[in-house]
BABAVO-338296 format. One record per residue: residue in one letter; z, y, x of N, C-alpha, C in turn. Coordinates in pm, whole numbers, plus 32768, in hexadecimal, padded with zeros to 4 digits. Layout:
BEGIN
aZYXZYXZYX
...
//
This chain:
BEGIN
xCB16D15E4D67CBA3D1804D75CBADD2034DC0
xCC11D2534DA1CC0FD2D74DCACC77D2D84E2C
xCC6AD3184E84CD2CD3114F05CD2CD3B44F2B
xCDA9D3E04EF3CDBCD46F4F4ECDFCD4264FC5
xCDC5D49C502DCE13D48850ABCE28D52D50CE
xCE7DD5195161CE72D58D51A2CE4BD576522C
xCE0ED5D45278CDF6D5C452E1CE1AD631535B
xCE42D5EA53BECE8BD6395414CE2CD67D545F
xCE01D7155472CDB4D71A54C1CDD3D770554C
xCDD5D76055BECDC8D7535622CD60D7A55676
xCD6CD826564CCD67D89A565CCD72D91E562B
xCD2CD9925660CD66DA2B5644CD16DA4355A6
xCD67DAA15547CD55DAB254BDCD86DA735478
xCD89DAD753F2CDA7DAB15383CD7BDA295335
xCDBBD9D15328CDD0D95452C0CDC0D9595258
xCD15D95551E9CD19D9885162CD68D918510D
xCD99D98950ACCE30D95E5058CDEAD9124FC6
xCE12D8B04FBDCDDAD8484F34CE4BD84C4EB0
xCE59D89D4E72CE8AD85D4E21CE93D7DC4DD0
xCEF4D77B4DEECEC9D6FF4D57CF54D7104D44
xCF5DD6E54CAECF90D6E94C41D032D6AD4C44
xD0BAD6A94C6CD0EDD64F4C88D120D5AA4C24
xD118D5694C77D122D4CC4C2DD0D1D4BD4BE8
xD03FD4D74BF5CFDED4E34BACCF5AD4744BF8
xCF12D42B4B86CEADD3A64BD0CE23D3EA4BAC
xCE03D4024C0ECD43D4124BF1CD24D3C54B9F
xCCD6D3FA4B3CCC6ED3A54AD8CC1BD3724B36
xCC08D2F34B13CB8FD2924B58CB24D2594AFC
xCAD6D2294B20CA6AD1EF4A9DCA26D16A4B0A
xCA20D0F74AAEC9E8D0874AD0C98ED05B4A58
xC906D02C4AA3C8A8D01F4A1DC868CF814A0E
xC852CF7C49D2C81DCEAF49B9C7A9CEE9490B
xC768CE70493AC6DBCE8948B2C709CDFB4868
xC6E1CE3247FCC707CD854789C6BFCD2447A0
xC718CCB0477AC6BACC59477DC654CC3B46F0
xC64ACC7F46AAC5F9CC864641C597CCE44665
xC51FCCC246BAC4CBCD2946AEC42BCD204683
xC3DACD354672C365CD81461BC2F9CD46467E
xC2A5CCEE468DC216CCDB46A2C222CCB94759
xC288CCBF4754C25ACC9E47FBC2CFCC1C4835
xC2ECCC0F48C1C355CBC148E7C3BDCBC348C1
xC412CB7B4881C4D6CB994861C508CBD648BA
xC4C2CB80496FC53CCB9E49C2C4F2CC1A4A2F
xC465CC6C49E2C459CCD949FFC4A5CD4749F6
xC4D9CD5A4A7EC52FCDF24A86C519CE4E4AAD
xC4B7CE454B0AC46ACE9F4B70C440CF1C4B09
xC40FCF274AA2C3D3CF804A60C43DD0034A2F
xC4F3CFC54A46C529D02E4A67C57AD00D4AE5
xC5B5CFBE4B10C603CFB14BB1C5B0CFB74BEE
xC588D01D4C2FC540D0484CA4C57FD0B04D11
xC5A5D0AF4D77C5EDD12F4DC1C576D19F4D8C
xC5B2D21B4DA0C572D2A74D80C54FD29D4CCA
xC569D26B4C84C525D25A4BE9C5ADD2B24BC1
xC560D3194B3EC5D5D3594AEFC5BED3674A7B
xC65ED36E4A5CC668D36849B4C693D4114999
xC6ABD4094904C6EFD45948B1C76AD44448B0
xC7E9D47748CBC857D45C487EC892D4C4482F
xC904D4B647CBC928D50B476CC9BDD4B9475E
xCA30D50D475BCAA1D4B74729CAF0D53146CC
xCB46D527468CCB9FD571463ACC1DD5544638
xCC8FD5854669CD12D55B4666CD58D5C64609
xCDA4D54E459BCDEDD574452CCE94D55B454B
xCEB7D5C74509CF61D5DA4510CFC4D5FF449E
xCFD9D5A54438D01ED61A43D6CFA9D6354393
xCF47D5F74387CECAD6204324CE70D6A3435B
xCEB2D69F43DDCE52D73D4408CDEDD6DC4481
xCD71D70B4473CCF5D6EC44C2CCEBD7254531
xCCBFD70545ABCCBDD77F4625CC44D70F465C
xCBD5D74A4690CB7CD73A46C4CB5CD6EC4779
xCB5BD692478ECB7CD673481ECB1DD699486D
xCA8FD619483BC9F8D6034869C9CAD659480C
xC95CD6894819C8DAD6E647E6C856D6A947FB
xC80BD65747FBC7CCD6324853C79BD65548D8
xC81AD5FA4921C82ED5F549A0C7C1D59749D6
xC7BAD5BD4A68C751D5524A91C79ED4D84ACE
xC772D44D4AABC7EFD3ED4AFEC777D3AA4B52
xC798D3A74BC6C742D3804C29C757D2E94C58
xC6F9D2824C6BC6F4D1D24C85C725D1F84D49
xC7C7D1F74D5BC7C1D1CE4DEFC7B9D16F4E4E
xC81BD0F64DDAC835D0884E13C816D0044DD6
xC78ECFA94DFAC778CF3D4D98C7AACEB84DF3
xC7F9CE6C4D99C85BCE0F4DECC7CACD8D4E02
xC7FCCD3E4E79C783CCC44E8CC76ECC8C4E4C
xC6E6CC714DE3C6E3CBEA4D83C744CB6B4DAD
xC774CB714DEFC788CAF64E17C822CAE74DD0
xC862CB464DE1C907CB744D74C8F9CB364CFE
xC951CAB04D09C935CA844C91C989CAC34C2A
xC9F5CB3C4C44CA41CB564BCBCA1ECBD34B7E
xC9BFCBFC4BE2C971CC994BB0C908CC9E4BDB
xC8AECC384BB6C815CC584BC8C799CCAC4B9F
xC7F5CD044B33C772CD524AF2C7E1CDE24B07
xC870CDC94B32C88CCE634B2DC88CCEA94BC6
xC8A0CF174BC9C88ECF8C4C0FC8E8D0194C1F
xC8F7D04D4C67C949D0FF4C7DC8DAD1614C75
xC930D1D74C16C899D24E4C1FC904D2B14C47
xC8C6D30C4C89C943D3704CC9C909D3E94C57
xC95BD4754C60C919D4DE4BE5C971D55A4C6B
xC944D5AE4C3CC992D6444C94C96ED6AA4C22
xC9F3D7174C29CA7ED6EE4C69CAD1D6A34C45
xCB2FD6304C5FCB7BD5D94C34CBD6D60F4BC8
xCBF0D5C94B81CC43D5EE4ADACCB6D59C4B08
xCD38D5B04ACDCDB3D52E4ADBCDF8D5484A58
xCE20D4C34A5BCE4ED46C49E4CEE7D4D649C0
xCED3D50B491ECF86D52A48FACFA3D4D648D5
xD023D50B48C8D096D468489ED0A0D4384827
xD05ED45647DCD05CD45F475ACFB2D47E472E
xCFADD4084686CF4BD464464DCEDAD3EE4644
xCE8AD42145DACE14D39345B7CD9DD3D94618
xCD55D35B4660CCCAD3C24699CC7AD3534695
xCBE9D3804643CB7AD38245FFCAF6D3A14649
xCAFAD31C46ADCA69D31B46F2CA15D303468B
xC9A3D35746C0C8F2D3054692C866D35446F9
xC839D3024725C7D4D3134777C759D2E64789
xC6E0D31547B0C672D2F84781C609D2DA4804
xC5E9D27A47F6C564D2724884C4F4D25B485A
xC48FD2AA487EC49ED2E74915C4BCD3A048F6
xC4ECD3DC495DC56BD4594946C4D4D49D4918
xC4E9D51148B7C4A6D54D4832C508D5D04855
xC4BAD661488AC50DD6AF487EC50BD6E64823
xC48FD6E447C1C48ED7484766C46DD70546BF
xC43BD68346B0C434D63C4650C49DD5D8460E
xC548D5F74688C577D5964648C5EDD6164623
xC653D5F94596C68CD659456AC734D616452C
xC789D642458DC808D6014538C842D66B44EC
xC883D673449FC8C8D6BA443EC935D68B4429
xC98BD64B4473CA29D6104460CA47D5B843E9
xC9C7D5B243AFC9B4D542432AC95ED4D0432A
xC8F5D51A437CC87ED4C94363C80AD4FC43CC
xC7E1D4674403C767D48C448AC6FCD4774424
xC689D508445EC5FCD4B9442EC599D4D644AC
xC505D48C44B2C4F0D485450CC44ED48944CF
xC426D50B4511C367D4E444DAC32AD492454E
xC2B5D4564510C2A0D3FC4572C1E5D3ED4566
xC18CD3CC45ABC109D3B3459DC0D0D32145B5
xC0ABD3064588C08BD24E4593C02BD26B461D
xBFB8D2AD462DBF62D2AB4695BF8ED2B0471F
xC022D2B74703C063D31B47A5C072D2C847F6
xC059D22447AAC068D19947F6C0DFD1B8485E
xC173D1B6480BC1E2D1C64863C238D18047C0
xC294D10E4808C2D6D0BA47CDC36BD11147CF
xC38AD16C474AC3F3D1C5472CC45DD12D46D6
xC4C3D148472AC562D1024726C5B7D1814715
xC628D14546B8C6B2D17946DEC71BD14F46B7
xC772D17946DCC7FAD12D46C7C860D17B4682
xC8CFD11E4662C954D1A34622C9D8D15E4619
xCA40D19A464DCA97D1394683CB07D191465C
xCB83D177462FCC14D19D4645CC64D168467E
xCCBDD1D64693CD46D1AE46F7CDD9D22446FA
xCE52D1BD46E6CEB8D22A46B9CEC9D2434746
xCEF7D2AD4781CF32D2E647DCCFC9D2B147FA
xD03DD2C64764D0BAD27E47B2D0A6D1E04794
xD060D1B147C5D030D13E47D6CFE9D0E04839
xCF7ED12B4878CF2BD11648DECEFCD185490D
xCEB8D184497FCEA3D1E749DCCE30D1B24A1C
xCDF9D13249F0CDA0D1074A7ACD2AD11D4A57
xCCCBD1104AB7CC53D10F4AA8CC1ED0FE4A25
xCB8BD17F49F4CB74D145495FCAEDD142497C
xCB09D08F4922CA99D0314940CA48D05448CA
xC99FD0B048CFC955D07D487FC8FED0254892
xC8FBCFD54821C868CF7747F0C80ACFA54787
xC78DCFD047ECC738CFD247C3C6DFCFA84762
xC6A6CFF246C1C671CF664668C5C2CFB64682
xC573CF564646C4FBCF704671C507CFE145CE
xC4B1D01C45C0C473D0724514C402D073450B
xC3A3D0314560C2E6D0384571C2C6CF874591
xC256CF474544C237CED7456EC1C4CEFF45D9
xC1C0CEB84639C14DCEB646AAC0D5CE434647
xC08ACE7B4634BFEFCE1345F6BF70CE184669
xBF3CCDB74657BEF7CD8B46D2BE6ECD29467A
xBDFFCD76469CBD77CD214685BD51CCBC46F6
xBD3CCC4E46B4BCEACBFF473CBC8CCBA046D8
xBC18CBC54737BB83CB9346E8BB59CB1C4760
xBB41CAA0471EBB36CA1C4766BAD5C9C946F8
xBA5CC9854751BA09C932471ABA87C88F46DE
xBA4AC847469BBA62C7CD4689BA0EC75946C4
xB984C74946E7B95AC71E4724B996C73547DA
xB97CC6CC481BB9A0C6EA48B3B919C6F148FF
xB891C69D4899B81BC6D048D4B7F2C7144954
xB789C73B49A1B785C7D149D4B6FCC7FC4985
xB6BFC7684936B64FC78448EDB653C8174891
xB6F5C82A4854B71FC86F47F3B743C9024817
xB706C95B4817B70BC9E34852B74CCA4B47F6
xB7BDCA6F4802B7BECADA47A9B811CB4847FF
xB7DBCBD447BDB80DCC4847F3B828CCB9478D
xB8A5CD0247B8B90ACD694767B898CDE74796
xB88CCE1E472DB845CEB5472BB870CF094703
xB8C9CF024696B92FCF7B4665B9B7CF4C4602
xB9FFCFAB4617BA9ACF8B462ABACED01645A4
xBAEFD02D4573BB4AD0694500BBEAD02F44BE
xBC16D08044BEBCA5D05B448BBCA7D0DC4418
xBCA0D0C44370BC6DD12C4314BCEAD0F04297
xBCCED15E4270BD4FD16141C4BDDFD14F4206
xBDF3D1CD4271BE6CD18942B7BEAFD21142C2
xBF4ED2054284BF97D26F4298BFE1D2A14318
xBF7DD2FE4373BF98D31F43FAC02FD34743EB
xC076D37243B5C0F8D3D843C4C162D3B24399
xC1C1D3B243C2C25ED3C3434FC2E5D40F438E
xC30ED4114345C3B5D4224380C3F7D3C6437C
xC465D39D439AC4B8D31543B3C563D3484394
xC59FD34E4332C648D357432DC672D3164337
xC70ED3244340C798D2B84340C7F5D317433F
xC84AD2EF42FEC8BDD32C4301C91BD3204378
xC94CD37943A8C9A6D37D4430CA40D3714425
xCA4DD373439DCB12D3A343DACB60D31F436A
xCB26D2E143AECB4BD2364362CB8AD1D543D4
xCBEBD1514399CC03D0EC440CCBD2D0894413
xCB66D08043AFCB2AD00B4391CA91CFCC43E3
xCAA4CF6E43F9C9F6CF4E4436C974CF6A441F
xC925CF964483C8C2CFC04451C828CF78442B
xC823CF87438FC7C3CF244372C72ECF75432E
xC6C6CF6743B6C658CF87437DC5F1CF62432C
xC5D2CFBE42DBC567CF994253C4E1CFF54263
xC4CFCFC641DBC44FD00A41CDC473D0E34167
xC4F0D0974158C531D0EA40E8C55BD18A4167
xC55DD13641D3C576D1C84237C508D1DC425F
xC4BCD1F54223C431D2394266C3E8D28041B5
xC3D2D32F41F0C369D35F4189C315D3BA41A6
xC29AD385415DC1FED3B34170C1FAD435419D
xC1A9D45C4207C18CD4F54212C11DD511420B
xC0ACD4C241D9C011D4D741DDBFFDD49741B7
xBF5AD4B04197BEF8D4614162BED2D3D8417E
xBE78D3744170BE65D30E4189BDCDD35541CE
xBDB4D323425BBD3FD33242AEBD25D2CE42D8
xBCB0D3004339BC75D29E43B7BCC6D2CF4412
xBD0DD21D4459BD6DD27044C6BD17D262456C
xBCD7D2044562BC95D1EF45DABC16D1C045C0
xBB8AD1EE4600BB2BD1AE4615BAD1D1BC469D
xBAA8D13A469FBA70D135473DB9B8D0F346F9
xB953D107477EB8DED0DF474DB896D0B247ED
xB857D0474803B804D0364889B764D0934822
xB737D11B48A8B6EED1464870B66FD0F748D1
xB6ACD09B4949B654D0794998B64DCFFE49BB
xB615CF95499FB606CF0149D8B6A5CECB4A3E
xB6AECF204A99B6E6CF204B05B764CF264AD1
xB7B8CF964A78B82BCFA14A1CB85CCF3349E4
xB80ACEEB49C1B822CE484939B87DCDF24983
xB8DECDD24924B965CD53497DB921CCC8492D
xB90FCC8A49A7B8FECC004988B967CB9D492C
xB93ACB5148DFB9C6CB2E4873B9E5CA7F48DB
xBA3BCA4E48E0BA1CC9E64940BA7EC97F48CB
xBA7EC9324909BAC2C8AA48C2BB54C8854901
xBBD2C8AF48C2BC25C8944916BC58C812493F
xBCAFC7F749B3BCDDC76D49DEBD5EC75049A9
xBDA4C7BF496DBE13C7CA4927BE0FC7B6488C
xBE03C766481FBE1BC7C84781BEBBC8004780
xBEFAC7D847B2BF84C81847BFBFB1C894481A
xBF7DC8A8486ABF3BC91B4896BEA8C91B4906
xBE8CC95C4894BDF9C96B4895BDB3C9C7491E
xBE13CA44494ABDECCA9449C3BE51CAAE49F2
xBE9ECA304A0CBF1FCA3B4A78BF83CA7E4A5E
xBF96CADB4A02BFCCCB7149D4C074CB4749EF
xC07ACAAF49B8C153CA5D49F3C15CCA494A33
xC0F0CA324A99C111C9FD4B17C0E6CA734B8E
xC0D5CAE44B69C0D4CB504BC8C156CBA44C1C
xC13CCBDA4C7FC1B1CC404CA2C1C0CCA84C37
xC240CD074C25C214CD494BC6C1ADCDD34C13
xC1A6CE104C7FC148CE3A4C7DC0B0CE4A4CA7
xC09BCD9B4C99C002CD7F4C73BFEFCD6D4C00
xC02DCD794B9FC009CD694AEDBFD8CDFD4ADB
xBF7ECDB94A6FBEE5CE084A29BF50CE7F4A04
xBEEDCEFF49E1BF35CF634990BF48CF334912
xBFD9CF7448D0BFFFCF50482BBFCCCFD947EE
xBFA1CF7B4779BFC2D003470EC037CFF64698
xC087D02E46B2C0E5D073462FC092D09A45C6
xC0D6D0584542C0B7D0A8449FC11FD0944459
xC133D0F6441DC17AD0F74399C10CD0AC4331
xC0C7D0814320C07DD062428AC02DCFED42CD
xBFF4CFA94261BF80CF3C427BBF04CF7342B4
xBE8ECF4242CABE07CFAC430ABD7FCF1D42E1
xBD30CF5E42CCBCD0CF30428FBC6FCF264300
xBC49CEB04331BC11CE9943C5BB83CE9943A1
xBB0ECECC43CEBA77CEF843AABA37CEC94464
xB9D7CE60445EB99CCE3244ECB909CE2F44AC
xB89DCE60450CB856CE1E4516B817CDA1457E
xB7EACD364570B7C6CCC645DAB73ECCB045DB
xB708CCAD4644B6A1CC644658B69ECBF246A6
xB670CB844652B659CAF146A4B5B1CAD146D0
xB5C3CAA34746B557CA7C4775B542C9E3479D
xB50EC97B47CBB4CFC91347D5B483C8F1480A
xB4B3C8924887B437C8614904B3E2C83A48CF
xB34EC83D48F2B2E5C80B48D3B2F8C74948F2
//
């Protein structure tokens, strides 16, 4: 929430002079993540409500069919995350942006915003956001897009966040619980996998935003996106037997930041291990 004030000050000099706008409401922004999201917890929020975390924003306010530009990608900054404990806003939040914009009295305006903030890969055009993106960058890219009439409302504009990247996650586990049964990970590949894309949506709509596969297109080849190798005895991850089959390495029942690194893809990936098993005498 935004508050002009004035303040009396109470000594020698000049009082710098503020213009705001008269009868005019600061744009505010409040953010919440869907509950439809991609490979990890529902009621994971942390990955964007975090104090200091920033987005992209972009808005467009229309009048009479004429467009005028508000946001550019602005930076909107995570100030205020309310206590889990709020049962009526548990996943939303305040992002402050400078310099403050205020609401005319009139006129359609055409949020859409993108996390995490992209100064130079994300691109609005008063029609349409696109957004290049790299699967390896292991950063879970959201965004949102929201309208609101002006002689209508004025308050705070709430985006919700949708995920556009699934988080995929390997976990290699014996079936035996043995300790007779030895096995160990030696090399790791993720191959036939399309590192790149761009991501659109159209921006100057009132309708909800529903992500597909249809907003996302290819910018490269199909590669190897990751490979790892123990070149030394010492390197090799032991494969163990979990106590979970429902989760297998705790990954639901963690804080969110003790959970494993994710990887983001746009495409399927063709998993390549080698194992060696060994056997007590």
């Amino acid at each position: 929430m935004f508050v002009v004030a004035s303040a009396l000050v109470l000594s020698c000099g000049k009082v710098p002079r503020v213009d705001v706008p008269e009868n005019s409401v600061p744009i505010g922004f409040s953010a919440s993540v869907s509950a439809a999201t991609k490979g990890m917890k529902p009621d994971d929020s942390t990955i964007l409500i975090s104090e200091g975390n920033k987005a992209s924003i972009f808005a467009t306010r229309v009048y009479e069919d004429v467009p005028e530009q508000v946001f550019s990608n602005r930076i909107l900054t995570c100030d205020n995350v309310p206590h889990p404990s709020t049962p009526s806003i548990p996943m939303s939040s305040s992002w402050s942006y400078t310099p403050v914009e205020y609401w005319k009295n009139n006129g359609d305006y055409y949020f859409s915003a993108v996390f995490p903030y992209d100064g130079s890969n994300a691109i609005d055009n008063t029609y349409s956001l696109n957004v290049s993106y790299f699967a390896g960058s292991n950063t879970d890219m959201m965004v949102a897009r929201t309208y609101q009439n002006a002689s209508f409302s004025k308050d705070p504009v709430n985006l919700e966040f949708k995920h556009t990247t699934s988080a995929v996650r390997f976990l290699f586990g014996k079936s035996s619980p043995s300790d007779a049964d030895q096995y160990t990970l030696t090399s790791f590949q993720l191959e036939n996998l399309i590192p790149s894309g761009v991501f659109s949506m159209v921006t100057r709509v009132t309708s909800e935003l529903v992500i597909s596969s249809g907003n996302w297109a290819v910018s490269s080849m199909y590669s190897t996106l990751f490979s790892w190798t123990a070149y030394t005895p010492g390197d090799r991850k032991t494969i163990t037997h979990p106590s979970s089959a429902g989760d297998p390495d705790g990954y639901l029942g963690r804080e969110a930041e003790r959970r494993c690194p994710r990887m983001h893809a746009c495409a399927s990936a063709f998993l390549t291990t080698t194992v060696i098993r060994s056997k007590r005498c």
